[in-house]
DRENMAR-811499 format. One record per atom (N, C-alpha, C): residue in three letters; x, y, z. Coordinates in steps of 0.05 Angstrom, whole numbers, plus 5000, padded with zeros to 4 digits. Each point is the difference from the previous one (the first is absolute). Layout:
REM residues N
ALAXYZ ...
REM end
This chain:
REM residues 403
UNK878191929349 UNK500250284991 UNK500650185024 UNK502050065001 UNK500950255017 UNK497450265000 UNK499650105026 UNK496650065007 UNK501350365000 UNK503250044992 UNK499850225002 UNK500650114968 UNK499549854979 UNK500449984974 UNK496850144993 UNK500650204971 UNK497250034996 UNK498249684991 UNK497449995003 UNK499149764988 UNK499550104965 UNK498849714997 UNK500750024967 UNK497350254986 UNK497650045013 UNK499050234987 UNK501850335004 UNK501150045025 UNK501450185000 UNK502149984990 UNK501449824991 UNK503049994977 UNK498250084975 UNK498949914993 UNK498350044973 UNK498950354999 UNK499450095018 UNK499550324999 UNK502350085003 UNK501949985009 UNK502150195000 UNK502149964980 UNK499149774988 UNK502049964970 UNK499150194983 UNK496549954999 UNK499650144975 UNK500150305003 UNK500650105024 UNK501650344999 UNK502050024984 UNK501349814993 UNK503549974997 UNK499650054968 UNK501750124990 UNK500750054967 UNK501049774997 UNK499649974963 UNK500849824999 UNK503150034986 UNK500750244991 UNK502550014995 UNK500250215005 UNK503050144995 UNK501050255011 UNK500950194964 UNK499250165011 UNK501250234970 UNK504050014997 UNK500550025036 UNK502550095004 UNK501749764999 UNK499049674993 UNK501049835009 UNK500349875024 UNK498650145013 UNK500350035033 UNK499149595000 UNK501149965015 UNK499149635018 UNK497850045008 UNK497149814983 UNK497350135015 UNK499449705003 UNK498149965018 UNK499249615004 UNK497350004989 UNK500649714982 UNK497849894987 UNK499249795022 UNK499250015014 UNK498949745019 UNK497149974994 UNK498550084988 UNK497150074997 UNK499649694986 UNK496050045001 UNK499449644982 UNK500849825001 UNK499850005030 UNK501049705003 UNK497549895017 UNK499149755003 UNK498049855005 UNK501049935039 UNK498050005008 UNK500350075037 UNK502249695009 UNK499949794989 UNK501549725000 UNK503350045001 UNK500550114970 UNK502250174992 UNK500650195021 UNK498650165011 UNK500950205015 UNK501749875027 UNK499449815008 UNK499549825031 UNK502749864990 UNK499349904980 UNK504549784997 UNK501950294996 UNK498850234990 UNK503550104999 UNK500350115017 UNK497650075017 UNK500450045034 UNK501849885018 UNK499549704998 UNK500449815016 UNK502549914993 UNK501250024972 UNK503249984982 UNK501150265010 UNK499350255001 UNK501850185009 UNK499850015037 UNK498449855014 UNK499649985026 UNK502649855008 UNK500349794988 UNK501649855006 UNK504050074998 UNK499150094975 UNK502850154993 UNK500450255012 UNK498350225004 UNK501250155013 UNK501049895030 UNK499049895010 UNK499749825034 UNK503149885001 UNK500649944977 UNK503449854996 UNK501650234996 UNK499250214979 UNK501550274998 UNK500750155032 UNK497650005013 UNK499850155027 UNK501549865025 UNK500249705000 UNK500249795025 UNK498750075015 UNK496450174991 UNK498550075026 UNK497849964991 UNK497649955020 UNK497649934994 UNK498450264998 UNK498749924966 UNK498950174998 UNK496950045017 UNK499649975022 UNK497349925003 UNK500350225031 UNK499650264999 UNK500450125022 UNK497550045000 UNK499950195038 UNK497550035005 UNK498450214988 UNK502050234994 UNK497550284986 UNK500449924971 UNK498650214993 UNK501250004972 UNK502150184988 UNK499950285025 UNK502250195000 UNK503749824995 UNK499049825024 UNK503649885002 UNK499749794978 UNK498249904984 UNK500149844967 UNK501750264984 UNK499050164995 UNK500550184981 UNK502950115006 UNK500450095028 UNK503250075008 UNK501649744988 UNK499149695007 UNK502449865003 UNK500350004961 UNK498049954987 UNK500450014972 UNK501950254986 UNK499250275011 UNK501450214988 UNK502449995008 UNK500749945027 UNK502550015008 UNK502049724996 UNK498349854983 UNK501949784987 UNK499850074972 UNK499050054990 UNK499250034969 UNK503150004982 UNK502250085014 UNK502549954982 UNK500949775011 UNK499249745020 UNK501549825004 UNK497449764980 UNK497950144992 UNK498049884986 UNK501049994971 UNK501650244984 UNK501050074979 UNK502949755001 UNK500950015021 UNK502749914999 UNK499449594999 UNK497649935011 UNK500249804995 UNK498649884978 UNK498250224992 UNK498649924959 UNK502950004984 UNK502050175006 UNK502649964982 UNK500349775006 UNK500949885032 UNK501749795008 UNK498449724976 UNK496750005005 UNK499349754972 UNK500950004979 UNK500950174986 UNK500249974973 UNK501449784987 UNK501349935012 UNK502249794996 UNK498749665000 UNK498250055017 UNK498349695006 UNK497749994996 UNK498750254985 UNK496749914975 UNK500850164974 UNK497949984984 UNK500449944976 UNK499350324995 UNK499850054985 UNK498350324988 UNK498549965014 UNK498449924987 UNK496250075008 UNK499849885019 UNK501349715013 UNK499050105032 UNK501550225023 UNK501950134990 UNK501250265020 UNK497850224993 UNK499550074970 UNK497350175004 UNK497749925014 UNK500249734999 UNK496750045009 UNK499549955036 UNK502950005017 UNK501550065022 UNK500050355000 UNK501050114993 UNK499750294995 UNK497050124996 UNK498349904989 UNK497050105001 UNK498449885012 UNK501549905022 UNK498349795019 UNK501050245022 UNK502350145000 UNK501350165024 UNK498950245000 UNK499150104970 UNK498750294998 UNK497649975009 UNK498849794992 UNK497250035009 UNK499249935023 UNK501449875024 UNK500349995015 UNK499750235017 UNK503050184990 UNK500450265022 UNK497850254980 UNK499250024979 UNK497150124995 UNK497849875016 UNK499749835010 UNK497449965012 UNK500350025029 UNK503350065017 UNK500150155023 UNK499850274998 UNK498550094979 UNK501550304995 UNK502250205000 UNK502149774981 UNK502750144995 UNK499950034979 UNK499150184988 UNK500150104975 UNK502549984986 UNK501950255013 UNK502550074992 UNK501949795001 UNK500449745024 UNK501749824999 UNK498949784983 UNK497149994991 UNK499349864986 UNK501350054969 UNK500350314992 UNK501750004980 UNK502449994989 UNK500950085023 UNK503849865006 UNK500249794996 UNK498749715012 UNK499749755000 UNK499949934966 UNK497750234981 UNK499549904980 UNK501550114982 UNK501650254997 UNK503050114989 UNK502249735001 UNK500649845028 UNK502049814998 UNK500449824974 UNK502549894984 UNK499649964979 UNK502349725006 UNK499449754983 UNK501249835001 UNK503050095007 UNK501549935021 UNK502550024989 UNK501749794986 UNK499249774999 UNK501449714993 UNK500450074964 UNK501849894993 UNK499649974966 UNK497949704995 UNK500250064966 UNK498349724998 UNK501649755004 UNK502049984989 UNK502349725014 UNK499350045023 UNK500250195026 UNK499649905027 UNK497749915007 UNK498750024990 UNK497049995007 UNK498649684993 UNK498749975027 UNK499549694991 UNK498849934982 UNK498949794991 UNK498949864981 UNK498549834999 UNK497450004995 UNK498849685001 UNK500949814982 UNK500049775012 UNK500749704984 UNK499050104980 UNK501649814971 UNK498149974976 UNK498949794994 UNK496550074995 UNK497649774992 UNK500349914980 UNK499749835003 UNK498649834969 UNK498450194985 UNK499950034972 UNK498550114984 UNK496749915007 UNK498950115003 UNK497049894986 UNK499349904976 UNK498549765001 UNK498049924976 UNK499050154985 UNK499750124975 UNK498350094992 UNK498449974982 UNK500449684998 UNK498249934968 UNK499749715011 UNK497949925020 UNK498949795002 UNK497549744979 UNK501649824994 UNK499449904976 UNK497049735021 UNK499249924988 UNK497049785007 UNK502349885019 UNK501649864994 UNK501649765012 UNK501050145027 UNK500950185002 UNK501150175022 UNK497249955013 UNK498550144992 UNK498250095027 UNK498049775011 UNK500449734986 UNK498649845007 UNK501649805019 UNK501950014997 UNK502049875020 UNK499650185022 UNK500650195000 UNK500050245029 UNK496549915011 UNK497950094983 UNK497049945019 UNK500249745010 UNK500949774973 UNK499649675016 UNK502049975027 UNK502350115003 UNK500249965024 UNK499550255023 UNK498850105000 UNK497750205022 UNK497549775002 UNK500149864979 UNK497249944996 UNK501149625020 UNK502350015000 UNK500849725013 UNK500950105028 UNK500750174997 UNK499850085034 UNK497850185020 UNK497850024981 UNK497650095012 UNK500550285012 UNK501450164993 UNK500250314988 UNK497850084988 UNK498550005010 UNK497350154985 UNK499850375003 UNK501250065009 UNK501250274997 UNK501550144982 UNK502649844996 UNK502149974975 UNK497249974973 UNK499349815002 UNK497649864974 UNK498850284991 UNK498350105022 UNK499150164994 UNK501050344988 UNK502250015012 UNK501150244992 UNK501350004975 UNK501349744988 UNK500249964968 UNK497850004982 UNK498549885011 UNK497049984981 UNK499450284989 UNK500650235026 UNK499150284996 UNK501750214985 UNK502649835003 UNK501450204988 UNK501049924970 UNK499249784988 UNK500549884982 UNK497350124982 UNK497750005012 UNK497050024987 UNK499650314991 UNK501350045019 UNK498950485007 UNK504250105000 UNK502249944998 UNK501450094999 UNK500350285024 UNK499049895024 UNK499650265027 UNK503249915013 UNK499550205017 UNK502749935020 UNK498749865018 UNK502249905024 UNK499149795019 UNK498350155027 UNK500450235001 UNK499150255021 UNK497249984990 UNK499950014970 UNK496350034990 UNK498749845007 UNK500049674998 UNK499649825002 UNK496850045024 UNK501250175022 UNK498750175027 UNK496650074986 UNK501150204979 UNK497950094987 UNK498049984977 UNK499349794993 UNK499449834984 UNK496950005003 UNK498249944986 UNK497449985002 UNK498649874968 UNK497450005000 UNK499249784988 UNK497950224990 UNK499250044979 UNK498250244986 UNK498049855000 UNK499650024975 UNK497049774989 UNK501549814969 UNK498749884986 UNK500149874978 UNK498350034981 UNK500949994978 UNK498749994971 UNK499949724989 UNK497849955008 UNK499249664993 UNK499949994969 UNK498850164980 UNK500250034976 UNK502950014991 UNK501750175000 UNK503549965002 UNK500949745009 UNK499749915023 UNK501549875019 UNK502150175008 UNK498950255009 UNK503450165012 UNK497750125030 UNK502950005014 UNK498850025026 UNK502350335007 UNK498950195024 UNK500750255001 UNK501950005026 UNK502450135002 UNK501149875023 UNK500950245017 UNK500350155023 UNK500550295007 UNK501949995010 UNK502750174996 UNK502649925015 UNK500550235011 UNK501050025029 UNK500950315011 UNK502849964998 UNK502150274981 UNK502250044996 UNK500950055028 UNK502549884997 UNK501249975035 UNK502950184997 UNK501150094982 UNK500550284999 UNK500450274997 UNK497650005020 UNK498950345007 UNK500950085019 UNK501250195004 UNK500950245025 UNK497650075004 UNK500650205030 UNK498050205014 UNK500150214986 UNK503150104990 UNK499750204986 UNK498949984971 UNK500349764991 UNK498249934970 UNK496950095004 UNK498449915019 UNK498350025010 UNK498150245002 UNK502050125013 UNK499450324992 UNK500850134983 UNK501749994982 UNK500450074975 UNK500349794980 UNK497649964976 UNK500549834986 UNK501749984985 UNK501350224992 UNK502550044977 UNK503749885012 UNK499150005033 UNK503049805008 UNK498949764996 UNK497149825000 UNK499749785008 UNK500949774981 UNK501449765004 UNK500749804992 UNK498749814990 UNK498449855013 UNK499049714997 UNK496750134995 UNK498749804982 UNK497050064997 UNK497649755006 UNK498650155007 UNK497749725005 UNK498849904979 UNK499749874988 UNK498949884984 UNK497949754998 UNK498750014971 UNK498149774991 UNK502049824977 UNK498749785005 UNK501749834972 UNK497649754997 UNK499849984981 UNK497549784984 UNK502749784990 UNK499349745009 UNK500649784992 UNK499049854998 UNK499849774979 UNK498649734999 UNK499749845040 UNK497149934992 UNK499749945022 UNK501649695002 UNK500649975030 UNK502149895014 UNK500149875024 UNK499149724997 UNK498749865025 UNK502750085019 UNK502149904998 UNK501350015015 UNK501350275017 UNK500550194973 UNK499950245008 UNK497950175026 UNK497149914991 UNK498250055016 UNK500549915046 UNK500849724991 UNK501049985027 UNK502350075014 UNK502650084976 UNK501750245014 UNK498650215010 UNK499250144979 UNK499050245015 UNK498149855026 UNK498649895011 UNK498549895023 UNK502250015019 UNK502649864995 UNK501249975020 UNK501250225016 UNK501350144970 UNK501750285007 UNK499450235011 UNK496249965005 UNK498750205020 UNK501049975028 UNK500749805006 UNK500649935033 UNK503449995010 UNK500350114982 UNK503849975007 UNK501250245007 UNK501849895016 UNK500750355010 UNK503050004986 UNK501750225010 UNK502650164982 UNK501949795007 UNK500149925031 UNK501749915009 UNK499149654990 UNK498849854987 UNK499549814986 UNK500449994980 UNK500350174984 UNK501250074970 UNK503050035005 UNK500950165017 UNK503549994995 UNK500749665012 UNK499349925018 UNK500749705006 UNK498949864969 UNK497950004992 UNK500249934977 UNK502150074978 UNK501350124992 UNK502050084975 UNK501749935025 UNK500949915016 UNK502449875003 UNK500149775005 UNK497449864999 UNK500449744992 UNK500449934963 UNK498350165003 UNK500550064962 UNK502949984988 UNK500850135013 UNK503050135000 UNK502349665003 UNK499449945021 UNK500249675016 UNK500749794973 UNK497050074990 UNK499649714987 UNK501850114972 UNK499050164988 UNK502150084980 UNK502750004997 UNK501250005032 UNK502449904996 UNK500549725001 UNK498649945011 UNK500549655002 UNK499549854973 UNK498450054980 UNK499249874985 UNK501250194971 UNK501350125005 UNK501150154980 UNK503650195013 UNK501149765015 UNK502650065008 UNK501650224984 UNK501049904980 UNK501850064984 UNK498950254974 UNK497950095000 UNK499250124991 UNK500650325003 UNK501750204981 UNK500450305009 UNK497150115004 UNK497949974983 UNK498250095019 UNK497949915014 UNK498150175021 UNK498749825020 UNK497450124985 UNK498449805012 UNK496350014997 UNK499550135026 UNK498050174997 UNK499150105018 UNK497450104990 UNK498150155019 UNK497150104993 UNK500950304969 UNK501550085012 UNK500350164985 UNK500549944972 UNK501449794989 UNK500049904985 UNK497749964979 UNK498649965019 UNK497849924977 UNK498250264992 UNK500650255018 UNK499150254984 UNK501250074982 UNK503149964997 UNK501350094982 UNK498549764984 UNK499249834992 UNK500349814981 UNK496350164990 UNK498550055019 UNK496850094982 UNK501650294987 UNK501750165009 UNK501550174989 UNK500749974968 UNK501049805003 UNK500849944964 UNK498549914989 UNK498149915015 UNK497049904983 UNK498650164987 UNK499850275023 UNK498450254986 UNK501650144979 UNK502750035001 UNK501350134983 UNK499949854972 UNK499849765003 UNK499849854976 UNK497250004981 UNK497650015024 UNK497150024987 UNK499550314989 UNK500850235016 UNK499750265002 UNK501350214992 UNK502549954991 UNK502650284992 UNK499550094979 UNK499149814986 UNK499750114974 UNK496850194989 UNK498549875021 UNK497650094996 UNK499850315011 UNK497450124986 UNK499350305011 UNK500149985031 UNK500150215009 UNK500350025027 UNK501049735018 UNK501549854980 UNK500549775020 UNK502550055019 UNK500950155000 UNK501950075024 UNK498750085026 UNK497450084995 UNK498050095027 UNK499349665012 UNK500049864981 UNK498249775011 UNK502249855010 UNK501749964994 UNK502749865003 UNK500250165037 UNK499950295006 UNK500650075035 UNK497849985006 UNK497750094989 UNK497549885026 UNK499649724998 UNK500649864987 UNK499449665020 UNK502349905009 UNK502450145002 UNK502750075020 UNK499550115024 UNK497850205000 UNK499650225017 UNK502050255004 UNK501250074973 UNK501950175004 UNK497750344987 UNK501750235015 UNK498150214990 UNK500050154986 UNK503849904988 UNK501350194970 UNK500249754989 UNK500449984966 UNK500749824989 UNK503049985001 UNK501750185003 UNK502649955000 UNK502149805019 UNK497850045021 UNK499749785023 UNK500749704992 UNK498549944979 UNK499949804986 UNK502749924990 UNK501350144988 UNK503849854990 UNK500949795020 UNK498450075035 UNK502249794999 UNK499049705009 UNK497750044991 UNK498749735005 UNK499449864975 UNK501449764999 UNK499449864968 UNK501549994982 UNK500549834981 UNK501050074970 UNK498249834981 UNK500350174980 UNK496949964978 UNK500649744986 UNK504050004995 UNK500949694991 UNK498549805010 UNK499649975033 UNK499349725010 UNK497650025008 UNK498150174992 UNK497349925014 UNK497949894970 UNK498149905021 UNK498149884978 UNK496950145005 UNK500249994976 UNK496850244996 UNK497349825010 UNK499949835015 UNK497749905006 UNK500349975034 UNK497350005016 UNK499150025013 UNK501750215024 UNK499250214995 UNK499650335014 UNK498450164999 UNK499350035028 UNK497350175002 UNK498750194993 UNK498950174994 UNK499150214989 UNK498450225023 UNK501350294995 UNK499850105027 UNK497350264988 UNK498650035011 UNK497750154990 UNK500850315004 UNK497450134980 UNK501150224988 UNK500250215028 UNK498749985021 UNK500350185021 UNK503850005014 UNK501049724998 UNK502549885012 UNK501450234976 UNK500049864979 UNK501150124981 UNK500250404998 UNK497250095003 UNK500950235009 UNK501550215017 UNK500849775023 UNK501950175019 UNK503049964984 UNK501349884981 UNK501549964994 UNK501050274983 UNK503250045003 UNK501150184986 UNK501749964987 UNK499650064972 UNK502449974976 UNK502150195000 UNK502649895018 UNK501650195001 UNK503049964988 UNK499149804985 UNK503149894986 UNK500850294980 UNK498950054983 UNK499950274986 UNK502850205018 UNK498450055021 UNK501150225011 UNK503249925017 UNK499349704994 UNK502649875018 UNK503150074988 UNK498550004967 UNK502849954982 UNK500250354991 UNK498750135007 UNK499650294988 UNK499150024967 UNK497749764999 UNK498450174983 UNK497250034997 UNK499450044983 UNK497150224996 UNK498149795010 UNK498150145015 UNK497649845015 UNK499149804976 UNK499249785008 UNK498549784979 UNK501949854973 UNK502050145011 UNK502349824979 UNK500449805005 UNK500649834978 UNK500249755001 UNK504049925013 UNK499049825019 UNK503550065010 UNK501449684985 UNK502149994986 UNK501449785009 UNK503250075007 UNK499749915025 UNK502349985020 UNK502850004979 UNK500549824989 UNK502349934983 UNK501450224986 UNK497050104984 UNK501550334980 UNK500250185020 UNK498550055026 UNK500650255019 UNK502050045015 UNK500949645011 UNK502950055011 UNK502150144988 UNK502250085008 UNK502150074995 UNK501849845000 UNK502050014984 UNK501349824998 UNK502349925024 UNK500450165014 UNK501549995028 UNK498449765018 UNK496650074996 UNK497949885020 UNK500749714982 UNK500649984977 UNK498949634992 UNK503749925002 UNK501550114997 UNK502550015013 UNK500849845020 UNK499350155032 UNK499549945024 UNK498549805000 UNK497949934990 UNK498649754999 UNK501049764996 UNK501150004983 UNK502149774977 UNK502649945004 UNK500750155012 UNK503950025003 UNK500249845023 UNK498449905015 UNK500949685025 UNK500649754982 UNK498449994981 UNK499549714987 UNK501650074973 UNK501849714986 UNK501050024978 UNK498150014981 UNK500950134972 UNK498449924982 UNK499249724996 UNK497649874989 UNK499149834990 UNK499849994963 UNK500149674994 UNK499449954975 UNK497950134984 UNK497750155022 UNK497550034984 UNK501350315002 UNK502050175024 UNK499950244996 UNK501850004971 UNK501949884990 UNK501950054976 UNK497750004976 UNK497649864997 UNK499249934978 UNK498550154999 UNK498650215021 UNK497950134999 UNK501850284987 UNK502750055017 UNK501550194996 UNK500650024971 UNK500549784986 UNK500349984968 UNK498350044983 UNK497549995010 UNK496949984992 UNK498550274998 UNK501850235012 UNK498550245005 UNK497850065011 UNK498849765019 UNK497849915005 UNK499450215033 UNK501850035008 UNK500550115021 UNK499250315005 UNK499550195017 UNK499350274995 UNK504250124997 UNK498850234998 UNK503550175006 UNK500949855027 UNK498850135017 UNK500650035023 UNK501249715009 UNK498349824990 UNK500349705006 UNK503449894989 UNK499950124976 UNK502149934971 UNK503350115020 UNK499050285012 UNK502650045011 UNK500949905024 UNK498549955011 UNK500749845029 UNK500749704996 UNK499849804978 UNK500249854993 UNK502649964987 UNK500650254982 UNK502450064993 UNK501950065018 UNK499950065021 UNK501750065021 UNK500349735012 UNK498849915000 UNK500849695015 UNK501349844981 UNK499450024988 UNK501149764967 UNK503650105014 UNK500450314988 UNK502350135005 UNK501649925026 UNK498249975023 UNK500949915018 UNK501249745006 UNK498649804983 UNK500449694992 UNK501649984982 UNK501950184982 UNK501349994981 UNK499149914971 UNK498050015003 UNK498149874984 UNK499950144975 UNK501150004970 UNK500350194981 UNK497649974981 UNK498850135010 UNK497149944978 UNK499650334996 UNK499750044973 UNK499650304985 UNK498350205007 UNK500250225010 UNK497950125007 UNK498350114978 UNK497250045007 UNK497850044982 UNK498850235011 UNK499250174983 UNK498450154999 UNK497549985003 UNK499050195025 UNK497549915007 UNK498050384986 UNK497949964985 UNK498150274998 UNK497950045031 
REM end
């Protein structure tokens, strides 16, 4: 860390002077809420880059000649955030660009700090690079899948891998939670045991304001679980950087033993798969849309669309998240689609027909879309987008009137 940079409690006071937006439109910087770790890489990412922008070392003796050499480069600093555009992607040129503001805000350049943050992509999106394209993800891991994937962790003595499926298969957490895991007590009368998970994401700024915050901590009661029990044992002692080497062995074996397959197995996978489990035990039930994001750990229900489908999951064994978990949760599907608080939403009649349109118009019609289309079985919205494709396929089947 450059010793003539504010440190990270003095970045943190002098952000929160800063508005957070402007009346006039004026360029104002959001650099605020960020965690002291965070603060230190976009330091050290814009240290580096400006040092290539400059061909000079940033590391002078006062701090007076830091601040000269920054202000008095600050347009050869501008000129080389354009010069990337061409060789990162979007979001890593922004996140190059707010690595540069917050940088020259924590030398106390206010003003060039907002010039820096006015600069605007110049590349189009054709110029602009691209990451490779991945393999799809798994998202509906069946017994046979996941027992091939543990038996061989379990043949190569991966007891890390072992354990991080066990947990995410049992509690449906991310692989970051895994960290936060704990062991309540048990209901020997039940046979359900109490399990405490810390949501892994939460901002600083969630933190202090609960109404931005994301991820929730939660309780979840499940049948007790010899094996489960010694995941969690293990997963107390593992650190971040043992979990990402883990999912890429994960990653490893899934391709090896499943080559040819469009999609891959991964940890995540198997949240999406307790995903459709809950939607399948819970959608239909009272408040079961709450229970479906807190043993997700999500803190709106709307959150929830995109984990799961209710087709492929099976209503047995998913945890049950207690009524405290459940209270932080917010039912905000209502307000998602614009209507009246506590309405009952289904997605299908609220779309528009443009939105199920766009959805549908990649893929040809199917045998089941013609028969459903003949069937009136379909909503409007469904009936016309369906009809548009038929049309598109030349396909002469009669149009019907939908009420």
């Amino acid at each position: 860390m450059n010793p003539h940079l504010f440190d990270y409690n003095e970045f943190s006071d002098q952000c929160s002077k800063l508005p957070e937006r402007s009346a006039t439109g004026e360029v104002k910087l959001k650099v605020a809420g960020m965690y002291e770790p965070t603060y230190e890489k976009y330091v050290q990412e814009a240290a580096a880059n400006i040092t290539r922008a400059l061909h000079q070392d940033l590391n002078t003796e006062t701090k007076k000649e830091h601040k000269a050499l920054l202000k008095d480069g600050v347009d050869k600093v501008v000129k080389y955030l354009e010069s990337t555009s061409n060789t990162k992607t979007s979001d890593s040129w922004r996140k190059l660009r707010r690595a540069m503001v917050i940088y020259y805000t924590a030398a106390g350049l206010g003003s060039e700090a907002k010039q820096i943050a006015g600069t605007e992509n110049p590349a189009g999106l054709k110029d602009q690079a691209h990451k490779p394209k991945k393999r799809k993800r798994l998202n509906t891991v069946t017994d046979e899948i996941f027992d091939a994937m543990y038996f061989d962790c379990e043949d190569r003595q991966d007891t890390v891998s072992m354990t991080l499926m066990r947990l995410a298969r049992e509690l449906g957490l991310r692989p970051a939670e895994a960290l936060g895991v704990e062991m309540l007590d048990f209901d020997i009368p039940n046979m359900t045991m109490s399990i405490y998970i810390e949501g892994a994401k939460k901002t600083k700024r969630g933190q202090q304001n609960k109404a931005e915050q994301r991820g929730i901590d939660r309780i979840l009661h499940v049948p007790i679980n010899k094996e489960l029990i010694e995941a969690i044992k293990t997963a107390q002692d593992l650190t971040p950087n043992e979990i990402k080497a883990a999912q890429e062995r994960i990653r490893r074996a899934a391709a090896r033993l499943y080559p040819h397959s469009q999609r891959r197995f991964c940890l995540y996978s198997l949240r999406y798969t307790m995903g459709s489990n809950l939607k399948k035990k819970y959608l239909n039930r009272k408040d079961g849309a709450k229970m479906v994001a807190a043993v997700i750990g999500h803190k709106c229900t709307s959150s929830m669309s995109e984990y799961g489908n209710i087709k492929s999951g099976a209503s047995t064994g998913t945890p049950i998240a207690d009524a405290e978990t459940l209270a932080q949760v917010v039912d905000d599907r209502a307000a998602k689609y614009g209507l009246a608080e506590g309405a009952k939403v289904n997605p299908r009649k609220v779309l528009s027909a443009e939105a199920v349109n766009k959805r549908d118009q990649v893929r040809q019609p199917s045998r089941r879309d013609i028969a459903m289309r003949q069937t009136e079985t379909y909503t409007a919205a469904d009936g016309k987008a369906i009809s548009d494709r038929l049309q598109r396929s030349d396909n002469t089947i009669p149009a019907v009137d939908h009420k």
